[in-house]
ROFIKE-251359 format. One record per residue (C-alpha): residue in one letter; x, y, z. Coordinates in steps of 0.5 Angstrom, whole numbers, padded with zeros to 4 digits, always signed. Example, Ala and Ser with C-alpha at 12.3 -4.5 7.8 and 13.67 -1.06 7.14 Angstrom:
<tilums>
a+0025-0009+0016
s+0027-0002+0014
</tilums>
This chain:
<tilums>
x+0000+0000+0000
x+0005+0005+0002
x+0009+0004-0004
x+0003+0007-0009
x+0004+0013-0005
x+0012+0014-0005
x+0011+0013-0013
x+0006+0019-0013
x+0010+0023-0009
x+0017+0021-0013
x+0015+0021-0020
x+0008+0025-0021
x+0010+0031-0016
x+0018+0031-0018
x+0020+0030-0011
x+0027+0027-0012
x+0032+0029-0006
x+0030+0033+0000
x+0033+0040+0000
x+0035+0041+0007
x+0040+0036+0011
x+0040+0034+0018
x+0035+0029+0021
x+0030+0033+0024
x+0030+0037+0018
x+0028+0032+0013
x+0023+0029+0018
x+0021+0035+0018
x+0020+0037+0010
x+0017+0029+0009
x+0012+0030+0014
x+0011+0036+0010
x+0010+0032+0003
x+0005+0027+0007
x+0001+0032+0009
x+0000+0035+0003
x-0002+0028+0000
x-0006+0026+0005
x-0010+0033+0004
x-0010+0033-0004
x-0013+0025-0003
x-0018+0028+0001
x-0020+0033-0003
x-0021+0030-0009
x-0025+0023-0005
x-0029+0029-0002
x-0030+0035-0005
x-0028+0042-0001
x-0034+0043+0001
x-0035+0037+0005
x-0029+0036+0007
x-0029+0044+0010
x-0036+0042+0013
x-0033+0036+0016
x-0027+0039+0019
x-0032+0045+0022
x-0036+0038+0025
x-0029+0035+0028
x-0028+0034+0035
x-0021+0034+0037
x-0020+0028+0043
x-0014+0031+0045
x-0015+0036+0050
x-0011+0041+0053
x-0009+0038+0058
x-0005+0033+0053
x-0002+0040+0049
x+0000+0043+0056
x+0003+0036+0058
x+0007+0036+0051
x+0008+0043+0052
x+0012+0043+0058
x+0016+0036+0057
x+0019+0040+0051
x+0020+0045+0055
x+0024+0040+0060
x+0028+0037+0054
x+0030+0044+0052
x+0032+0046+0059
x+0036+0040+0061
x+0039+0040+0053
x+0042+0047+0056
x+0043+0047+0062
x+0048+0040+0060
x+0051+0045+0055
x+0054+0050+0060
x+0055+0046+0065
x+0061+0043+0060
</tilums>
């Protein structure tokens, strides 16, 4: 299933090589590409008319406790990221 969707990507859209380096970079960039697919496909499967009325209508399950949580552990990763740098 998956290969359909890398074979669109790489030959129909031209996109061959990344333009940016680094891990976190190119993660970054392919999600990107990923989600501009899965928002293409859903265009042309539901119209943007429905498509807009069903984002309208989603509820999110994830609650602001969980950004909050995600926010702050983030937070916590950075401050021991900096604090580990200067204390060398």
């Amino acid at each position: 299933m998956n290969e359909h969707i890398f074979g669109t990507i790489k030959r129909q859209w031209g996109y061959n090589h990344t333009n940016l380096t680094g891990l976190e970079k190119v993660n970054g960039e392919h999600c990107l590409i990923m989600l501009v697919y899965n928002i293409k496909r859903s265009i042309n499967i539901l119209g943007v008319p429905d498509l807009t009325a069903k984002l309208k209508k989603w509820n999110s399950p994830y609650k602001a406790k969980v950004l909050v949580l995600l926010k702050t552990s983030y937070l916590k990763l950075n401050l021991e990221y900096y604090f580990y740098q200067t204390k060398i």
